[in-house]
N, C-alpha and C positions, 0 to 999 in steps of 0.2 A: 340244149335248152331251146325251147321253141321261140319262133324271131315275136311271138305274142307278149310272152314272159319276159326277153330282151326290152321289146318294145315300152316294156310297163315299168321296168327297173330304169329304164333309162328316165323315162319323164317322170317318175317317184322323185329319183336324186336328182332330178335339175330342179322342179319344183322347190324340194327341202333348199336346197342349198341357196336358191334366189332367195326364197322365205327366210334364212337362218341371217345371211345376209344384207339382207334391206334392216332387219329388226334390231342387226348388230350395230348398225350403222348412224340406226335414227337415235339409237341406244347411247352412241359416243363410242362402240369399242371397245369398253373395257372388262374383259372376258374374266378378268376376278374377282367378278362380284355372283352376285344372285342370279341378277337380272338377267347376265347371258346366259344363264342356263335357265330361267322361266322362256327366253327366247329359242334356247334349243327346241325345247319343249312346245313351244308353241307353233313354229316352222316344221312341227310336225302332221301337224292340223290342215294346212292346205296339201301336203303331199299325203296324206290320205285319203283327200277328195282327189287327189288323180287318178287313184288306184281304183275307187269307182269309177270316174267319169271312163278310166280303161275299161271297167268291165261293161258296162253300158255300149262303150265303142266297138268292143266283139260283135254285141246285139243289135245294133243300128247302123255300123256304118262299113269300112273297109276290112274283111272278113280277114285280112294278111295282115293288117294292123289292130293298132287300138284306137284310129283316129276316127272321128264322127264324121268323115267327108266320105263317100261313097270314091273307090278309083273309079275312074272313067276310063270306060272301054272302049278300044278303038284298034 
């Protein structure tokens, strides 16, 4: 797997899980209701704005990542 696709699975699931997390949290925790699962569901929503803001980062920024910061060469 190319370290792009690496790069992109990585910050998808850190995204989701910070998102799935905070929502759990402000939620109370209690994962047997609805709610945590409107919240799965919705911690979805910013981890597929990563996966844009990745694909954009191929196009704009460090051509070995998915990051928007150019490396610096030296």
């Amino acid at each position: 797997m190319s370290r792009l696709v690496l790069d992109t699975i990585e910050r998808t699931a850190g995204t989701y899980v910070v998102a799935l997390l905070g929502l759990l949290l402000a939620d109370g925790f209690d994962l047997t209701n609805l709610s945590a699962l409107k919240a799965a569901a919705i911690a979805a929503i910013p981890a597929g704005l990563s996966v844009l803001k990745a694909a954009v980062g191929t196009a704009i920024g460090d051509q070995a990542t998915v990051g928007w910061i150019p490396r610096r060469r030296g």
